[in-house]
MARBA-3410 file (N, C-alpha, C, O; in Angstrom, 1 decimal):
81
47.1,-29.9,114.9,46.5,-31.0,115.7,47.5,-32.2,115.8,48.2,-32.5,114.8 ~ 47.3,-32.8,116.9,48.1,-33.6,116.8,47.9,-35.0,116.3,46.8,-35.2,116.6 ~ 48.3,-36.1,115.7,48.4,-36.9,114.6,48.8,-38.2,115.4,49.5,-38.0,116.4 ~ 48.5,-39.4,115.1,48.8,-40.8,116.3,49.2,-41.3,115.4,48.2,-40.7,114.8 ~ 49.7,-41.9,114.4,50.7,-42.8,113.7,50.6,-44.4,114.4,51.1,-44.9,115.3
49.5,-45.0,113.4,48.9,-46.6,113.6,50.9,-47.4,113.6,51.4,-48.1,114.5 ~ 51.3,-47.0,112.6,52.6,-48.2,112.5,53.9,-47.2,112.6,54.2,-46.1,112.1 ~ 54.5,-48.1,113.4,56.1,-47.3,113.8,57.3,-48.4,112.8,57.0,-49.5,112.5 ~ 58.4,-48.0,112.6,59.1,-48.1,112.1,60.7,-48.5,113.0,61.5,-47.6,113.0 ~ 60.9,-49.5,113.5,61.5,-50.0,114.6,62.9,-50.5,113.6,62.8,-51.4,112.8
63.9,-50.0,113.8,65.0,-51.2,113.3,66.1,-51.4,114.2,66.5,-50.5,114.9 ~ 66.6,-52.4,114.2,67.5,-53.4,115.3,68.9,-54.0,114.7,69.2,-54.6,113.6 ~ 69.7,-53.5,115.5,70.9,-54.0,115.0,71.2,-55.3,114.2,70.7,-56.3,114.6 ~ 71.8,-55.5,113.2,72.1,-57.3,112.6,73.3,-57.9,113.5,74.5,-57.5,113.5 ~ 72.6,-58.8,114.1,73.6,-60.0,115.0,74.2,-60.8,114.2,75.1,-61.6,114.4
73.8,-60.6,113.3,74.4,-62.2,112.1,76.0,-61.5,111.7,77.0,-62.3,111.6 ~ 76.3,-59.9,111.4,77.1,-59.6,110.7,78.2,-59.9,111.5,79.3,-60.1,111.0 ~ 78.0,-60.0,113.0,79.4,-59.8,114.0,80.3,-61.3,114.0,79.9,-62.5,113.9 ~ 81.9,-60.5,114.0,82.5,-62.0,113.3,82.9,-62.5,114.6,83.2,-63.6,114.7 ~ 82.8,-61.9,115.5,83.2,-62.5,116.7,82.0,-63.2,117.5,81.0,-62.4,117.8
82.0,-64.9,118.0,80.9,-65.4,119.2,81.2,-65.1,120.3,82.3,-65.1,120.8 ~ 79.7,-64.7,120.9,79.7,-64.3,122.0,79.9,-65.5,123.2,79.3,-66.5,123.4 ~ 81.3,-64.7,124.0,81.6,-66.0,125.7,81.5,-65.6,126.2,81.8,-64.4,126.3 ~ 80.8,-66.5,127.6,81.0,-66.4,128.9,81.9,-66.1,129.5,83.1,-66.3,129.3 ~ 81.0,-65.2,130.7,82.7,-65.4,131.1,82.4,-66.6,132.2,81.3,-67.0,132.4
83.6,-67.1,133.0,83.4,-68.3,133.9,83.1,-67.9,135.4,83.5,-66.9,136.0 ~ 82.4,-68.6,135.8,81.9,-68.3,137.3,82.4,-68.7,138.5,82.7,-69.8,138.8 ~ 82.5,-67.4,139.1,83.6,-67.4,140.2,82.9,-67.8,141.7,82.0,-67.1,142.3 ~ 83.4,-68.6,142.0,83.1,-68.9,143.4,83.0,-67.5,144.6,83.9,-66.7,145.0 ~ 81.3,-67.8,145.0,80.9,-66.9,145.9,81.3,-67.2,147.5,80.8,-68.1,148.1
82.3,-66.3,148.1,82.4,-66.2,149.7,81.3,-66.7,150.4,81.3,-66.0,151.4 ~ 80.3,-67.4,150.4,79.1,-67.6,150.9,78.9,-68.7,151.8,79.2,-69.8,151.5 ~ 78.3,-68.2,153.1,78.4,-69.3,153.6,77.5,-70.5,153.5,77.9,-71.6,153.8 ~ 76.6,-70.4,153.1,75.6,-71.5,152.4,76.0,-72.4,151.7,76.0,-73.6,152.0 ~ 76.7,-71.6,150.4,77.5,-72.4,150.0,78.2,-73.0,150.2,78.2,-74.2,149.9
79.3,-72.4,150.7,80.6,-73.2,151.7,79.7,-74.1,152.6,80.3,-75.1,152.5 ~ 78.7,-74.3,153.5,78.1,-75.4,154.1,77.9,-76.7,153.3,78.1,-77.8,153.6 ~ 77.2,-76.0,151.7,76.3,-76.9,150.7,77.7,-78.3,150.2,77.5,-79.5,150.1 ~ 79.1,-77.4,150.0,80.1,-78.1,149.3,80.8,-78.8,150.2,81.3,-79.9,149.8 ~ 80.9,-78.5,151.6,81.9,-79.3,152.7,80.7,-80.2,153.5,81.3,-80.9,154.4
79.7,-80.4,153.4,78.3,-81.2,153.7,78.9,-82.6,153.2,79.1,-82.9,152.0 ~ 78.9,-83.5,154.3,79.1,-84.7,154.3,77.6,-85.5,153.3,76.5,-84.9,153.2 ~ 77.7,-86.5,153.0,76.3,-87.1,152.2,75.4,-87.5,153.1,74.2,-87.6,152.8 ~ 75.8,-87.8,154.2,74.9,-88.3,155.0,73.7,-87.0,155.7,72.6,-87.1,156.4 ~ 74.6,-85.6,155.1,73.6,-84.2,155.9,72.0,-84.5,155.7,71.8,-84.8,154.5
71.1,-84.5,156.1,69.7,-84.2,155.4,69.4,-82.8,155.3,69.2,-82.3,156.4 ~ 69.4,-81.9,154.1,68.5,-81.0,154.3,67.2,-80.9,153.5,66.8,-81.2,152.3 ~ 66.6,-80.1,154.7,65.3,-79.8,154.8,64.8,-78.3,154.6,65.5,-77.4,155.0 ~ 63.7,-78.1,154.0,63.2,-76.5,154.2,61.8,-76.7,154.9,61.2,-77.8,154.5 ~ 61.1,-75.9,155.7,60.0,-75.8,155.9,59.4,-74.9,154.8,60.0,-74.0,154.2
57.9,-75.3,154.8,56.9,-74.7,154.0,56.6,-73.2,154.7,56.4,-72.2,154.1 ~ 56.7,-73.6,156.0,56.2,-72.0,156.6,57.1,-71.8,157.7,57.3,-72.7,158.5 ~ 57.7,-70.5,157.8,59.0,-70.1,158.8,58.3,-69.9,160.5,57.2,-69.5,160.8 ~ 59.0,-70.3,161.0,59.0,-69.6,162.6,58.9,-68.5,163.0,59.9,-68.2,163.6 ~ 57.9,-67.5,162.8,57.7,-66.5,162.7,58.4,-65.8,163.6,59.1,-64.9,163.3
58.1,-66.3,165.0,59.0,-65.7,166.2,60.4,-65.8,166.3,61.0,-65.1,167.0 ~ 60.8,-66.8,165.6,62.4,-66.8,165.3,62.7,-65.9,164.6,63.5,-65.0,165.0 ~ 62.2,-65.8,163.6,62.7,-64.8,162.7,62.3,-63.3,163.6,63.2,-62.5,163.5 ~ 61.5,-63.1,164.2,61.4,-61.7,164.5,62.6,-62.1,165.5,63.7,-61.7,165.2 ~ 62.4,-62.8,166.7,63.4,-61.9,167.6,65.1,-62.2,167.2,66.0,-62.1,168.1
65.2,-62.6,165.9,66.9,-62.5,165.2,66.5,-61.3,164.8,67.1,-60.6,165.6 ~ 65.9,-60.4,164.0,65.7,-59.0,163.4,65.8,-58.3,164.2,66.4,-57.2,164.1 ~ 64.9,-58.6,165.8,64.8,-57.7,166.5,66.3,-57.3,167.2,66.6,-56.2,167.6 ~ 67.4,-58.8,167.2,69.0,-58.5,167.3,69.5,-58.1,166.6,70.6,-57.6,166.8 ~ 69.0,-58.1,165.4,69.5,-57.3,164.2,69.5,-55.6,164.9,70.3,-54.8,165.4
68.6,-55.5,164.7,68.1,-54.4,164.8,69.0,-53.4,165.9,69.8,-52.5,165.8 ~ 68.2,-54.3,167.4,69.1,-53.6,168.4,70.7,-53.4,167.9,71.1,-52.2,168.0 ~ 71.6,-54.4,167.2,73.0,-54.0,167.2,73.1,-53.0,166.2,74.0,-52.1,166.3 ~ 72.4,-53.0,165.1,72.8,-51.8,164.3,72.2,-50.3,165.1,72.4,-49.3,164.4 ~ 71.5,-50.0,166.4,71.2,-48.7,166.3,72.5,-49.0,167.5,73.0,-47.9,167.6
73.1,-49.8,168.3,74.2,-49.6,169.2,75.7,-49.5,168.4,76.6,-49.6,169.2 ~ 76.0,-49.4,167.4,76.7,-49.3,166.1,76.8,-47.7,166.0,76.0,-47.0,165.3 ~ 77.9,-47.3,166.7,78.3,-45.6,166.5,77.9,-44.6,165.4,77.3,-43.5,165.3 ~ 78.4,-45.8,164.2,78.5,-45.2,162.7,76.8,-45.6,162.0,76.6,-45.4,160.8 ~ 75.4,-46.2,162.9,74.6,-46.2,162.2,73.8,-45.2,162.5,73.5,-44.6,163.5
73.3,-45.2,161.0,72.5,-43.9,160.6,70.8,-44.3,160.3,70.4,-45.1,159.4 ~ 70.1,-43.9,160.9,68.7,-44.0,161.1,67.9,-42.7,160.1,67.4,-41.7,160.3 ~ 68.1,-43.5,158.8,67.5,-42.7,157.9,66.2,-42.4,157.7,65.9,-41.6,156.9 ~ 65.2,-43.0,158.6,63.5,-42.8,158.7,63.6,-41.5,159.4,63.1,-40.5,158.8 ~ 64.4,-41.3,160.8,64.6,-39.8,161.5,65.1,-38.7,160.8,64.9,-37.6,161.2
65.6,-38.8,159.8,66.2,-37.5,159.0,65.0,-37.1,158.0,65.2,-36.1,157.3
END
């Protein structure tokens, strides 16, 4: 029969023994254009976020999305396969 065992017995490496501290490593600047906007942004920029997006903006950019990836030779329409 099989048997359920109330207490398990767990043991975890010791962090204290290692002689070496752990470093970071340093963070490399992302190709991004956001970013690159956020850092070359004069002080006078305002930005703003809305609370709630333009819904129709955003669709009919997806919907350009969209059209150029199925006019794109090399794309693959993986819902049809």
């Amino acid at each position: 029969m099989l048997q359920i065992k109330k207490h398990h017995s767990f043991s975890l490496p010791s962090l204290t023994t290692a002689t070496h501290r752990l470093a970071m490593s340093p963070v490399v600047s992302e190709d991004d254009e956001l970013i690159h906007d956020i850092d070359t942004a004069d002080s006078d920029d305002v930005w703003t976020l809305d609370p709630t997006p333009d819904t129709q903006e955003l669709s009919r950019y997806w919907t350009t999305v969209e059209r150029d990836l199925q006019n794109d030779p090399d794309w693959v329409n993986f819902a049809e396969e």
